[in-house]
C-alpha positions as CSV (number, residue, x, y, z in Angstrom):
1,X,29.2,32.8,25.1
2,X,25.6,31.0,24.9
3,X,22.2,32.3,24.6
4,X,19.4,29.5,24.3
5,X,19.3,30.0,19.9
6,X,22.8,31.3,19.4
7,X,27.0,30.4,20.0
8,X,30.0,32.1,19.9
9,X,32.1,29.7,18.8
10,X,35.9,29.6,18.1
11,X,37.1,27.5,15.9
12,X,39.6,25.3,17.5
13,X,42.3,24.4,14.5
14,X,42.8,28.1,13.8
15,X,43.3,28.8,17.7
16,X,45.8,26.8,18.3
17,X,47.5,27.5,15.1
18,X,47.4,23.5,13.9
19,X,48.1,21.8,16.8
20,X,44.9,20.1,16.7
21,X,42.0,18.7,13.8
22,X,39.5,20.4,13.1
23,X,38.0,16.9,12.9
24,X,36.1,15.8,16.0
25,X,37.2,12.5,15.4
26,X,41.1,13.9,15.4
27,X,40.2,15.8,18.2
28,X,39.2,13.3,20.3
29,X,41.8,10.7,19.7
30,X,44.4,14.0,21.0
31,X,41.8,14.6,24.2
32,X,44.0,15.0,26.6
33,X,46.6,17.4,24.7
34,X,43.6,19.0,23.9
35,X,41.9,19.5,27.6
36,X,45.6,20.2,28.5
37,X,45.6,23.4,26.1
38,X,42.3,24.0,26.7
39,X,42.6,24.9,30.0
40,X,44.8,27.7,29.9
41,X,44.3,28.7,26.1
42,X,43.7,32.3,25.7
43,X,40.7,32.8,23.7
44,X,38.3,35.5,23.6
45,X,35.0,34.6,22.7
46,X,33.2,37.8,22.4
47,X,36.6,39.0,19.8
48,X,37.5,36.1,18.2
49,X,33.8,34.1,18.0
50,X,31.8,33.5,15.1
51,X,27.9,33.5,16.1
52,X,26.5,30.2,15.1
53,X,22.6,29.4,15.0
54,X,22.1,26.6,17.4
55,X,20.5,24.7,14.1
56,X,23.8,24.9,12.6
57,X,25.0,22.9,15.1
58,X,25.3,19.2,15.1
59,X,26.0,16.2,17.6
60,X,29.4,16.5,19.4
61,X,30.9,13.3,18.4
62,X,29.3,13.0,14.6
63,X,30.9,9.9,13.7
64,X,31.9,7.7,16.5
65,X,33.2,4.3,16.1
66,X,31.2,2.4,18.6
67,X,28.0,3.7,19.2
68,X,26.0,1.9,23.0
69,X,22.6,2.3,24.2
70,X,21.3,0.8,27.8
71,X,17.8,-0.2,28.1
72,X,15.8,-0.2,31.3
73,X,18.3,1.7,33.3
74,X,16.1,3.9,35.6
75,X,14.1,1.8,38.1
76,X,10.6,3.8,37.5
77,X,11.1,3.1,33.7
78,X,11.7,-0.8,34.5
79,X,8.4,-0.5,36.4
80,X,6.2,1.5,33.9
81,X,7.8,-1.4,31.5
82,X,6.6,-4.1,33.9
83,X,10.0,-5.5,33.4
84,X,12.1,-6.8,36.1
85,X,15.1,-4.8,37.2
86,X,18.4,-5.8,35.1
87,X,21.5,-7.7,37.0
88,X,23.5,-6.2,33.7
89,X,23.4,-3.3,31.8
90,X,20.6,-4.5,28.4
91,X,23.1,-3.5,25.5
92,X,22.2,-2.6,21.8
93,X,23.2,0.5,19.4
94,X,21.7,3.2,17.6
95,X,23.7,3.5,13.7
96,X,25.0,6.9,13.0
97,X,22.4,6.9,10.5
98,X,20.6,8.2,13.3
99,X,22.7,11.4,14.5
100,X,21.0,14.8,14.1
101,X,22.2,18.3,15.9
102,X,19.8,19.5,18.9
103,X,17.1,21.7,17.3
104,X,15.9,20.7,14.0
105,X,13.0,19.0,12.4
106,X,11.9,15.3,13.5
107,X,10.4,13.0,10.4
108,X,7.8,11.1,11.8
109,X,8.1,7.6,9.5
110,X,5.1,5.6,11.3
111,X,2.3,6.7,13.9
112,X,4.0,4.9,16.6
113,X,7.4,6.9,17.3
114,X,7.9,7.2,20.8
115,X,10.4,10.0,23.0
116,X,13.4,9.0,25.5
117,X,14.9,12.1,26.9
118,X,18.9,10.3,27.9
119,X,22.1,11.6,29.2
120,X,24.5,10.9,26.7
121,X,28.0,10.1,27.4
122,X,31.2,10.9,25.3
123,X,34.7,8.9,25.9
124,X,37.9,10.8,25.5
125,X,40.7,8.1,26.2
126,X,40.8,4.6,25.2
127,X,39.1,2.5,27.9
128,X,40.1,-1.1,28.9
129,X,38.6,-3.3,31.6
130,X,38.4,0.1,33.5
131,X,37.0,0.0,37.2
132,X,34.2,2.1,38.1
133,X,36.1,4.1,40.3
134,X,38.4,5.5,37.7
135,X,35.7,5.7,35.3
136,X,35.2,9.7,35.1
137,X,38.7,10.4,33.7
138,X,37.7,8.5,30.6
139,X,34.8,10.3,29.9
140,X,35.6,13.7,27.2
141,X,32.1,15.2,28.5
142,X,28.1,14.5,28.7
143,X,25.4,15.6,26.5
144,X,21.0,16.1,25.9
145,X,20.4,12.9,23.6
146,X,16.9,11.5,22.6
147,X,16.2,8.0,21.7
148,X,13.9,8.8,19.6
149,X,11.7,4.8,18.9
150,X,9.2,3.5,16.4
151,X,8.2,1.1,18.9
152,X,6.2,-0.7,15.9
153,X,9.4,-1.6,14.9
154,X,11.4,-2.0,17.7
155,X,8.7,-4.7,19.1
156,X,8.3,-6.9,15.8
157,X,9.1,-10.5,17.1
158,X,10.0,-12.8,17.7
159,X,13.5,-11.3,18.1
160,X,12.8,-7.9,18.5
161,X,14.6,-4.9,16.3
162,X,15.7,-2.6,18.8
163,X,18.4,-0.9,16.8
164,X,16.7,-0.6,13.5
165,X,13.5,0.7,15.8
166,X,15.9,3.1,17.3
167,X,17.7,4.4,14.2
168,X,15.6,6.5,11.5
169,X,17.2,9.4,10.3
170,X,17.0,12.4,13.1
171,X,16.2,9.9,16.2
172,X,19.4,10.4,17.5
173,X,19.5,14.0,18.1
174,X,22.8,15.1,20.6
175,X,23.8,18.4,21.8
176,X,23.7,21.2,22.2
177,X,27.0,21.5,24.3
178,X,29.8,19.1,25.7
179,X,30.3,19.5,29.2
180,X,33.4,18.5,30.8
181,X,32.9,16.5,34.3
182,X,34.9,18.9,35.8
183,X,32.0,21.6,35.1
184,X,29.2,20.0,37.0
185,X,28.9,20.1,40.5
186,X,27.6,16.5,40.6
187,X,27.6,14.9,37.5
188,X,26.2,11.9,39.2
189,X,23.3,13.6,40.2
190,X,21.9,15.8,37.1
191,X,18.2,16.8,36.6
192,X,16.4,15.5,33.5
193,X,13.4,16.6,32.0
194,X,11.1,16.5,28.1
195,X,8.0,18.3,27.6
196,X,6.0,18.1,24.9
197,X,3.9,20.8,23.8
198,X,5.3,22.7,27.1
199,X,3.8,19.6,29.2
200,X,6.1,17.9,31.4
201,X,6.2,14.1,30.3
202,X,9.7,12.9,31.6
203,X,10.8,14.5,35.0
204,X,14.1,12.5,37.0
205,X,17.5,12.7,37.8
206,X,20.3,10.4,37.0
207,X,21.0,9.6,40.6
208,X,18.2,7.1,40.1
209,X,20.3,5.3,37.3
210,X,20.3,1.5,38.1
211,X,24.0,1.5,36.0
212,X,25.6,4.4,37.0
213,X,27.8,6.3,34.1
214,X,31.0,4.9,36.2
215,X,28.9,1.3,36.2
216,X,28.5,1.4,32.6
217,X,32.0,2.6,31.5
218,X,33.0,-0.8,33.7
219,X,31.1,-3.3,32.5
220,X,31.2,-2.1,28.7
221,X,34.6,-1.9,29.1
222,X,35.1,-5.3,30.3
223,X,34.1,-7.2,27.1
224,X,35.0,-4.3,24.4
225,X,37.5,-1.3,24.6
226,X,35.9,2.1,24.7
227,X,37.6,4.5,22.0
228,X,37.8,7.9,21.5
229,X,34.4,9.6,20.3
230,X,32.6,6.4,21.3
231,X,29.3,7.6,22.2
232,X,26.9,5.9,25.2
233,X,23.0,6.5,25.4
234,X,22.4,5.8,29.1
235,X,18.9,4.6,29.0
236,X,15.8,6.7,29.7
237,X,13.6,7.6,32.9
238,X,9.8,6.8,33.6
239,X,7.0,8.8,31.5
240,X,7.4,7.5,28.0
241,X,4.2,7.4,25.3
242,X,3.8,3.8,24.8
243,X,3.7,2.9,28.1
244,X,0.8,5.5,29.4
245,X,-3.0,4.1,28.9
246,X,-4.0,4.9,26.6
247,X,-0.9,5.0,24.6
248,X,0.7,8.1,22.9
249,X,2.6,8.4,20.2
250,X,4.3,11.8,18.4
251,X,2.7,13.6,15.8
252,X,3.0,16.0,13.6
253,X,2.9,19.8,15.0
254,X,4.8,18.0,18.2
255,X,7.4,19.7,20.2
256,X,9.6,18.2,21.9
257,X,12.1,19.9,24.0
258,X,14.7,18.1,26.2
259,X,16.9,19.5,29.2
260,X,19.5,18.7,31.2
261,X,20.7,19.9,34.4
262,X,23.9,21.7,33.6
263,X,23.7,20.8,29.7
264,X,21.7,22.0,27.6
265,X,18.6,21.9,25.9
266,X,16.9,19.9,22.8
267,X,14.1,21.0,20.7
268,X,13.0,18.9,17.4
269,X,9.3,19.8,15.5
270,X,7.7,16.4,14.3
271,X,6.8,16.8,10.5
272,X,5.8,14.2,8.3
273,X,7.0,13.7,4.5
């Protein structure tokens, strides 16, 4: 049972009496024992929940062992960029430093920090030189993420830091649900939205992916295997701040809020220390 600031959540260890961690970690290394039980368990939300504050929550996988993010994945982004469109999926990572819950504060550490509303992937099975067409059945469930960029950072040459741009404390926010496959009607084809300050910046869907979240889960797959947890940031659509001319940049008394289709919903405050 959801309400857009509240949870009733169950908490999974005591439900099935042990059978499974109450580590997400341990629960994602058992995910298919776990969707198994899942799916006819009998729990009652409303009898046996615990009402949590959607602040209390954090990311779904909070300490992954592989952690991908995709650059310049949506053609309109590649052209705001004036970048040409990749033949393979640009590859870094955001550190786990990084990881926040959905709706919190967001510590602004330079004028230049920049939003990136993304679908974010979770894997559930060890993956291995996995074809695109089998992809989905290695995939736990999807996520709201924000790749949250001090593009001051990110752009210092000549080798550029994209990770360390990428990976202050909080610009990594995830949630505020995982969503199975299974629950969307086209999880190909999901609507994707930030506002800031209630006005619309980013507005796409994921159909317009250049690397599809089968693609990806095949070409990552065929140098390194996906485990368990492992998290993917699929890249980000057209309408971010440093692009736009003038530029624009967060600051504080900012609030960003970040939907999904099916999902979920973000929602960080920019502060400053």
């Amino acid at each position: 049972m959801i309400s857009p600031d509240t949870a009733w959540l169950v908490d999974v260890a005591e439900a099935s009496r042990g059978q499974f961690s109450p580590d997400p970690r341990g629960l994602y290394d058992a995910w298919d024992e776990f969707a198994g039980w899942a799916a006819s368990a009998p729990i009652d939300f409303a009898a046996d929940g615990v009402p949590v504050l959607a602040e209390e929550l954090g990311p779904p996988s909070p300490d992954p062992r592989q952690i991908f993010a995709i650059g310049l994945n949506y053609r309109d982004h590649a052209d705001e960029s004036g970048m040409a469109y990749p033949d393979s999926p640009p590859t870094f990572t955001k550190w786990v430093g990084s990881f926040a819950g959905p709706v919190g504060d967001l510590v602004l550490p330079a004028a230049t920090v920049d939003w990136e509303a993304e679908l974010v992937v979770v894997i559930g099975r060890r993956a291995a030189r996995v074809p695109a067409a089998d992809a989905w059945s290695y995939v736990a469930g999807l996520t709201v993420g924000q790749d949250y960029s001090e593009r001051a950072l990110q752009l210092t040459g000549p080798a550029p830091q994209f990770s360390l741009g990428k990976s202050f404390p909080g610009f990594a926010p995830q949630g505020p649900w995982l969503v199975t496959p299974d629950e969307l009607a086209d999880p190909d084809n999901l609507a994707i939205e930030c506002r800031i300050n209630g006005e619309t910046m980013q507005k796409s869907t994921t159909n317009r992916q250049i690397f599809s979240v089968p693609s990806l889960v095949e070409r990552l797959s065929s140098v390194v295997p996906l485990t368990p947890g492992d998290v993917i940031f699929t890249g980000t659509p057209a309408g971010v701040g440093g692009t736009r001319k003038p530029a624009r940049f967060l600051k504080a008394g900012d609030v960003v809020e970040t939907t999904i289709e099916g999902i979920g919903a973000l929602r960080q405050v920019c502060v400053t220390d």
